[in-house]
C-alpha positions as CSV (number, residue, x, y, z in Angstrom):
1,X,86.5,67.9,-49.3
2,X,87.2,64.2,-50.4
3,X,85.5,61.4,-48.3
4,X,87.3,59.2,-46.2
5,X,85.9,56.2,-47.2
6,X,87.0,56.4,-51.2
7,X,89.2,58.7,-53.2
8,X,89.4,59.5,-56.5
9,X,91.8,61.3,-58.3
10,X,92.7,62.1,-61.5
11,X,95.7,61.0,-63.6
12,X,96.6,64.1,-66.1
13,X,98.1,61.8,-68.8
14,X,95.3,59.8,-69.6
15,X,92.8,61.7,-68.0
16,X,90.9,58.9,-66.1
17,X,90.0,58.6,-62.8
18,X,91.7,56.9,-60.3
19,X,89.9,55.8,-57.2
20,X,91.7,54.6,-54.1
21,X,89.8,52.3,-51.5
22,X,90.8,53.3,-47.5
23,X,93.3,51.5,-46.1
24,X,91.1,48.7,-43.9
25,X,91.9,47.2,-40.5
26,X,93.2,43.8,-40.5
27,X,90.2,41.5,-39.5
28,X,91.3,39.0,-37.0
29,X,90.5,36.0,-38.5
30,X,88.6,33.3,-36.4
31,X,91.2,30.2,-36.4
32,X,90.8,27.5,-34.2
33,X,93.1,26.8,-31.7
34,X,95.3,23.1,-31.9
35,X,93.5,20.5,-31.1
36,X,90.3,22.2,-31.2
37,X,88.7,19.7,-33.4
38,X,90.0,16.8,-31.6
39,X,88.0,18.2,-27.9
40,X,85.3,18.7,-30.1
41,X,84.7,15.6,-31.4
42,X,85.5,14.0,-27.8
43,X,82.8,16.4,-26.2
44,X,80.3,15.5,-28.9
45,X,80.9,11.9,-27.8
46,X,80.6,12.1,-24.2
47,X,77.3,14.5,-24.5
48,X,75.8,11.7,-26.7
49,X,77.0,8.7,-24.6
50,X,74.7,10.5,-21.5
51,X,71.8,11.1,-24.2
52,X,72.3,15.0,-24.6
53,X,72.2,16.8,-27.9
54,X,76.1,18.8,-28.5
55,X,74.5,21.6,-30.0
56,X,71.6,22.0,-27.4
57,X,74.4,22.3,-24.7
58,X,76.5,24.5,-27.0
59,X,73.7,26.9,-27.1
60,X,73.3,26.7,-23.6
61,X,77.1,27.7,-23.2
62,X,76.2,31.1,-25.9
63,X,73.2,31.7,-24.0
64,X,75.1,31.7,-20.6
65,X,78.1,34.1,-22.1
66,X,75.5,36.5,-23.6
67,X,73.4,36.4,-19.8
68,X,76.5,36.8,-18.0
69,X,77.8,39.8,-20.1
70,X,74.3,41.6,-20.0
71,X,74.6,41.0,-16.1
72,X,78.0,42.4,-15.9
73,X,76.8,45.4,-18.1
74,X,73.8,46.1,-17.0
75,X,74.3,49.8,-15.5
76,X,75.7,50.8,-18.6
77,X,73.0,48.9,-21.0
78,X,70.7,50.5,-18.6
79,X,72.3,54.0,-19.2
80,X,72.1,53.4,-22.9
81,X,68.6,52.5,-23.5
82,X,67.8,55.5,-21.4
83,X,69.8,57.5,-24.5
84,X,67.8,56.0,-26.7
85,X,64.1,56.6,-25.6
């Protein structure tokens, strides 16, 4: 049986091999919204005008969407690392 990943056959004129790569999903690319870099550079100035590092409060933002999707999940993160012990 062939694997899914990659295919190979072989061409019976030239007797070579032929190997066809799966069909990938298309990634959806990360593009910016309008305007994005316009807010950014505006936050970046007010954060600095009130003495306060942009990318110290950006991590703060990450830090607050990873807490509050751990919170939301928690049961099930609990039910999983149950599985895995």
């Amino acid at each position: 049986m062939m694997n899914n990943e990659e295919r190979s056959i072989q061409n019976e004129s030239t007797g070579k091999k032929i190997t066809a790569k799966p069909i990938s999903k298309k990634k959806r690319s990360n593009v910016k919204p309008e305007g994005f870099q316009e807010f950014e550079a505006l936050a970046k100035g007010i954060l600095e005008g009130q003495d306060l590092s942009y990318f110290e409060w950006l991590h703060k933002k990450h830090q607050e969407v990873v807490l509050h999707f751990n919170l939301s999940n928690k049961d099930f993160i609990a039910e999983m690392v149950k599985k895995v012990e």
